[in-house]
N, C-alpha and C positions, 0 to 999 in steps of 0.2 A: 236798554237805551238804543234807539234807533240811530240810523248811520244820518241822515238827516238831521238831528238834535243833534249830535256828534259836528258834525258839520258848521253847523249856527253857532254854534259855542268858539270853535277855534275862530272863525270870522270875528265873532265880536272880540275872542282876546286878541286880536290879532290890528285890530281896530283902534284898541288902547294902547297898542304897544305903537303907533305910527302915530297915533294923539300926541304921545310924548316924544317923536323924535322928532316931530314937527315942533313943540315948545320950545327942545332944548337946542335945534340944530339953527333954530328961525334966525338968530345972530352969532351961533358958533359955529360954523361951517368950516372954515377952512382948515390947513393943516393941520397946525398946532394945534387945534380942538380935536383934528381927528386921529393925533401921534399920542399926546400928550394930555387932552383934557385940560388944558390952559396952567398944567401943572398947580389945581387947588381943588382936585377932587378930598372928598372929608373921609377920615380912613373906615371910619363906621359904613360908610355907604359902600366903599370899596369893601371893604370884608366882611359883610351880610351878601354884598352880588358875587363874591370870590367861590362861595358854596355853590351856587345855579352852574359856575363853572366848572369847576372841579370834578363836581358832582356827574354830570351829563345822566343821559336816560340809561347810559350802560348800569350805574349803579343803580338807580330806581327801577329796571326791570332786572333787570341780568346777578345782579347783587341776592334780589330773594329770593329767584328761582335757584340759582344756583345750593343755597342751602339745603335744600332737599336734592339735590339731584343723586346719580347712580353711582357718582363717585365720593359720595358718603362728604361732602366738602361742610356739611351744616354751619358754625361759625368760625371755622377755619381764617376766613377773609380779616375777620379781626385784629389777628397777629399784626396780618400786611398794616392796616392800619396803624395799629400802633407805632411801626415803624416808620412809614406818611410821616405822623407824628413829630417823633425825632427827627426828619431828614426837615418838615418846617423851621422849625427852629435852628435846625442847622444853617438853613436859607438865611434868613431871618439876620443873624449872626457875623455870618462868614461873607453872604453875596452880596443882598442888600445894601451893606457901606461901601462895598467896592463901585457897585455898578451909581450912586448917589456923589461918591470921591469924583467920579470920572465925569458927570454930568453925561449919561446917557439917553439916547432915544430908543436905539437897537445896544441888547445886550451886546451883541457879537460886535459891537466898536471894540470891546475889549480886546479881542483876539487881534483886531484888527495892531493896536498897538502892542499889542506883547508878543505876538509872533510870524504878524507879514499880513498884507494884501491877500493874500493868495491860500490863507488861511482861514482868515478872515471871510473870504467866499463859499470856503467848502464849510464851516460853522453854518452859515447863515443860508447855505444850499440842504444842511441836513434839517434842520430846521424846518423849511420849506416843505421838505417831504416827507418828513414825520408826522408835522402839524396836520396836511391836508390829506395823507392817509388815515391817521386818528382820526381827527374829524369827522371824516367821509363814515368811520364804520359809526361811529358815534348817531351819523344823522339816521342811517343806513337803519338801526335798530328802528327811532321811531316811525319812517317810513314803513317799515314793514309791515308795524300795527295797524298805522292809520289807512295801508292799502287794504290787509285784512278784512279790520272792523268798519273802515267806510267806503274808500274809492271804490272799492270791486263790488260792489253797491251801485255805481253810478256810472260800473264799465269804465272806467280810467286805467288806464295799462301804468303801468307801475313807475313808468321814466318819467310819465309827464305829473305823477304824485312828487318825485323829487322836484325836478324842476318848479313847483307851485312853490314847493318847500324853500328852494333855495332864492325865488326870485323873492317871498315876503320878506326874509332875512336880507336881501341885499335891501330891499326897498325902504326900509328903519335901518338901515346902518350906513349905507355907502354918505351922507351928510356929515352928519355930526359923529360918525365913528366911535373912538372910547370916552370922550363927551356923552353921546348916546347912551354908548353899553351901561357903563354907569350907573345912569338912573335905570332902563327897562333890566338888567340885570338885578338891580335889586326889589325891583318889582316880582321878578319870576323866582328869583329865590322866596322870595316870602308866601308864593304858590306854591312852591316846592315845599319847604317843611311844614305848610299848613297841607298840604295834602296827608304828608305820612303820619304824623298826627293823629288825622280825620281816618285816615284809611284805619290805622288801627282802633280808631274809636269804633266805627260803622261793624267791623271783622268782629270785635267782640260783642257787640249789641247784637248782631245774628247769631251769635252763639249763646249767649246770655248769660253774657262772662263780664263781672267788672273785673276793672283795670287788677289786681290783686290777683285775682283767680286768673287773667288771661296770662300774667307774669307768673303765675307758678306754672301752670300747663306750661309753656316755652320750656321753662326750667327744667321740667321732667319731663318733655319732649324726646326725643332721638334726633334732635337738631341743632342743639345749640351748646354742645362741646364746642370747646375756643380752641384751648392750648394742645397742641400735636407733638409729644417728644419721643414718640415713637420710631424708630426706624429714622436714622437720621441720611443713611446712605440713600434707602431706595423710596422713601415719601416724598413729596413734592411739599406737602403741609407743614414739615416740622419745624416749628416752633423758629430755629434759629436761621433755617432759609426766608421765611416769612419776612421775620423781624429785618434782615439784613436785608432783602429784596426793596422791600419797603421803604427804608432811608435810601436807599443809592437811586431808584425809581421817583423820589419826591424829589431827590435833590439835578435829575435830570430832567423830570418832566415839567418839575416848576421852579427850580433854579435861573436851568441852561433853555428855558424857556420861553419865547417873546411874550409869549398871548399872556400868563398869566403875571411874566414882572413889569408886562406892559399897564396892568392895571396897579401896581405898586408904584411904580415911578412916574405915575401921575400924582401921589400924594404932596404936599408942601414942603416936607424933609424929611430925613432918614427915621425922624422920631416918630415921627406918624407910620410913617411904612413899617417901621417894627410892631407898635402898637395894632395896626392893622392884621398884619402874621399873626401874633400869638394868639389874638381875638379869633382868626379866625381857625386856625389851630384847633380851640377848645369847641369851637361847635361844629369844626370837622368831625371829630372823635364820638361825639354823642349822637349824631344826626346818623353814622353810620350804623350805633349800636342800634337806632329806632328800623332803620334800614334793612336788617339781619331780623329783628325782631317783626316786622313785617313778614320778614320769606318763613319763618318757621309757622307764623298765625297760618298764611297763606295754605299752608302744605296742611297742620292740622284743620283744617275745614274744606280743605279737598279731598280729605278722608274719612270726614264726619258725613260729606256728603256725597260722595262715591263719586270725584270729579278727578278725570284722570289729563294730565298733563298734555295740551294740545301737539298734534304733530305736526312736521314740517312739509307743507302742501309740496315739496320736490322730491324729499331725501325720505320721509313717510316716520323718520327718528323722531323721537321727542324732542322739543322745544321747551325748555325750563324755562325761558324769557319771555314765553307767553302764557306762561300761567297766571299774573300779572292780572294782564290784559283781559284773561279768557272770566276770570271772575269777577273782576269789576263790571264790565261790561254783559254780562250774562246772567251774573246769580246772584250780583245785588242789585237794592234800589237803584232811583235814577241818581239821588243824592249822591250817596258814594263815588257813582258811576263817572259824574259831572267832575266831583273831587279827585279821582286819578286822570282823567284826561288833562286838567290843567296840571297837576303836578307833570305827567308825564311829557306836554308839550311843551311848560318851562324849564324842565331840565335838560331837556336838549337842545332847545332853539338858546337857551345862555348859554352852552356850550359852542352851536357852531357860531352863535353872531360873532362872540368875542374872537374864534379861533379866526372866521375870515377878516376881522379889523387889522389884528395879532400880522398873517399872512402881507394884508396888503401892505402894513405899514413896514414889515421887515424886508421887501420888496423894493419898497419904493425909497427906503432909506437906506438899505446897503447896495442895493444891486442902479438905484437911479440916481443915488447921493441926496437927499431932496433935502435933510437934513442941513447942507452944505449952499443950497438957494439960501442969497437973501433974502429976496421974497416969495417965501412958501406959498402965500396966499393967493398969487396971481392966477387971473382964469386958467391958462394956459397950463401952469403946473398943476391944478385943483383938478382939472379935465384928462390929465392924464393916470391922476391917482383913480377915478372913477372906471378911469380903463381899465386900471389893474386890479380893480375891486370885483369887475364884473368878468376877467379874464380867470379869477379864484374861482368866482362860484358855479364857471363855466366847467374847470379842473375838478372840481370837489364833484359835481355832476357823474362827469362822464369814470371818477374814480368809483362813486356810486353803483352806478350799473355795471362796471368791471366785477365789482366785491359780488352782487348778487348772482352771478351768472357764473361764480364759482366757488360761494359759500357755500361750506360744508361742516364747517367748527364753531363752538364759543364762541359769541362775540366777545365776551372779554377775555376769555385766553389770546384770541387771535390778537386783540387792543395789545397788551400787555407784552403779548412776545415779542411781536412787527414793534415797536416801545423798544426794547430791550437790545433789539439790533441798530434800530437807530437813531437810537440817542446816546448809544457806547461811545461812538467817539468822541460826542459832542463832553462827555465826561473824564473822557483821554485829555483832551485838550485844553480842558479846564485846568486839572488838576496839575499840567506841565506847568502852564501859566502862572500859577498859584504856589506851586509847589517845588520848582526848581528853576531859582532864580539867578543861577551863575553861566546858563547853557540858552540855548535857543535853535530854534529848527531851519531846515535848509525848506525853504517855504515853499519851493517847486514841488518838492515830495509828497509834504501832504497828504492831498486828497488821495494817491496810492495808500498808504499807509490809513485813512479813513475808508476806501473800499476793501480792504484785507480785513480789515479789524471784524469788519459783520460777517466775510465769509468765512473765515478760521472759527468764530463764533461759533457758526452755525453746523461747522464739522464737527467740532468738540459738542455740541450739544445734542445729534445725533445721534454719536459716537458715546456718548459719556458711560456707556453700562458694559462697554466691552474695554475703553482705553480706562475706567478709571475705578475698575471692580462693583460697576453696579448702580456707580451714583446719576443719580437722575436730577436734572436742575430745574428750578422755576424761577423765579423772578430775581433770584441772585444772578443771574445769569448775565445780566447787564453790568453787574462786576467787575466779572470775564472781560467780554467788552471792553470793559475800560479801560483794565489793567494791561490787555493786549492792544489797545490804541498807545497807551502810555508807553510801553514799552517800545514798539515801534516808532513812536517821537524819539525816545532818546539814542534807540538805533542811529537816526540821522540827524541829531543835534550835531552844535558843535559849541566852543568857551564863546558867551558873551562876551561882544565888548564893552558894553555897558551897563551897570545894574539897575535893574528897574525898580521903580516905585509901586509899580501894582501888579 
């Protein structure tokens, strides 16, 4: 498929996605539609578009290259999953009633009342830079491809491929915001798992494999080991890092997180919002095992057909994230070809719209109070939310082109770590809140005590094969993190004088 037809395609879907936010923005504009969703989003529509989020292009490229890769990872990733898993429902559970108790806009109101102002800030400061570095690498991947397999086609230098990218996404979102997301979210989820679907269907029909035969090949593949209980000190895989990394990583990426309990606390009451969780829980779990079973199709048919794993046009290393790419677009029909571009451009455009909605609104409700205007809807405040909308996608930009001019690793190891440092505190802070209700913090402290927490982190994880006989951490690590934020709060607590209700 040519970069041209590549081209036409994202325009026209790109066409439909601003049809709809013209429908749905036409009379919901203002704040509330762009914080809240008028508070009567339907939870089915919210968690069928919760997957497009969640999901991003890291999992739909990076997810099935990685199973073949050099460090033997095949379906290792699944563990993590399962653990996602459990840490939903823990959400679901424990978060969810509190943050629907309290009548929240911005989770971090919570902090705000349980442990100070000034707590309250550095929550909703870490937030801000966790979301819009995520994001950024998040976009960063499918940038990469589409400079790749088109723009460098049409001579566009790479910066102003983002900038196209981030200005369509402001252009269907800064209106009708999670109003919007909403509905074009669950449009491009429905691209999304009709792609991986289709892609498996296409992968096996060149091989002339039905669906039976391509499931035993995976089966007895060299890829699709799950469980790791080997080596528990010095694997990064094993079975019960996974599992644990996985809950504490679900419960701070989408707990202690805006953009996605942003799209929960638009439902009509907590019973919907749980309903929505589990729902979407159950076809997290499955979507990702189709996921995994893509990256192994992937790799057996790049060695039926002598297709070696594309390299990185700076570092000259393999690129497992473009292996993907490199066969959709190369060594199948157009059909297929058509069917991964739109998976892959709805997996990540419902990742960053929602994250910059996520961004502006925790912005302009903690840091501008806007929550706290009578009237939200007035020109005057409505025009300066558009400023902060457009001051994100200015940020997520120039974080863009930072990341490329000095990528060298994993996009999703790097996602996951840079994850792991900051959003420790943010699960330090939770868990005081939550968990020791007779004490409280000297609220000036703080943010010292949330910039130690990442760097002591990151010495102990360095460190960890000389200070701790060998062991080596992966996504547990954010644990770590936590339990040294945690610890650090109660260094400088002191006796409540009042007991709190939440």
């Amino acid at each position: 498929m040519n970069s041209t037809t590549i081209l036409t395609i994202i325009i026209i879907y790109f066409g439909i996605l601003f049809l709809i936010s013209h429908f749905v923005s036409r009379k919901n504009s203002g704040n509330d539609a762009f914080f809240k969703a008028n508070k009567n989003s339907k939870w089915y529509l919210v968690a069928f578009g919760m997957i497009g989020t969640a999901l991003s292009g890291v999992t739909f490229i990076s997810v099935p290259g990685e199973v073949g890769s050099p460090n033997g990872e095949q379906f290792k990733y699944f563990q993590f999953i399962l653990g996602n898993a459990i840490g939903f429902i823990i959400v679901a559970k424990l978060l969810l009633p509190l943050y629907y108790r309290m009548n929240l806009t911005s989770i971090y109101g919570y902090i705000e009342r349980r442990l100070g102002t000034v707590s309250y800030k550095t929550a909703a400061s870490i937030f801000l830079i966790s979301r819009t570095i995520g994001s950024a690498f998040r976009l960063y991947l499918v940038v990469i491809v589409l400079q790749r397999f088109v723009f460098d086609d049409f001579d566009i230098p790479f910066a102003v491929t983002v900038l196209i990218s981030l200005a369509l996404i402001f252009a269907y979102t800064y209106r009708g915001g999670l109003k919007t997301i909403i509905i074009t979210d669950t449009l491009q989820t429905f691209f999304l798992v009709t792609s991986v679907f289709l892609t498996i269907f296409f992968i096996c029909r060149s091989m002339n494999l039905n669906v039976f035969e391509a499931f035993e090949q995976v089966k007895n593949s060299n890829y699709s080991k799950v469980f790791f209980f080997e080596d528990f000190i010095g694997s990064k895989f094993h079975f019960a890092k996974q599992i644990l990394g996985g809950i504490f990583t679900t419960i701070a990426l989408v707990g202690l997180d805006q953009d996605l309990m942003q799209k929960n606390l638009s439902c009509k009451n907590i019973g919907e919002a749980q309903k929505n969780m589990f729902t979407f829980t159950g076809i997290f779990v499955i979507i990702n095992i189709f996921f995994l079973s893509v990256g192994a199709l992937l790799y057996i048919y790049a060695n039926k057909n002598g297709i070696e794993v594309p390299a990185d046009l700076i570092t000259g290393k393999p690129r497992t994230d473009l292996l993907f790419p490199e066969i959709a677009f190369h060594h199948l029909a157009i059909i297929p070809a058509v069917v991964f571009l739109l998976g892959l451009t709805a997996a990540t455009f419902a990742t960053t719209d929602s994250a910059l909605t996520a961004l502006t609104t925790s912005f302009c409700v903690d840091f501008l109070g806007m929550d706290k205007i009578e009237n939200q809807n007035r020109p005057n405040v409505v025009r300066t939310r558009h400023l902060v909308h457009i001051a994100f996608s200015f940020l997520m930009f120039l974080v863009i082109i930072i990341f490329n001019s000095i990528n060298d690793s994993s996009v999703v190891g790097m996602i996951f770590r840079v994850a792991g440092y900051t959003y420790g505190p943010l699960l330090g802070l939770y868990c005081f809140g939550l968990f020791v209700k007779k004490r409280t913090v000297r609220d000036r402290l703080v943010p010292l005590i949330c910039i130690l927490s990442p760097v002591l982190t990151f010495l102990l994880s360095e460190n960890s094969k000389l200070l701790l006989n060998g062991y080596v951490f992966d996504n547990e690590l954010i644990i770590v993190n936590g339990l040294i934020t945690l610890l650090g709060l109660l260094t400088i607590s002191k006796p409540a004088t009042e007991q709190t209700d939440f």
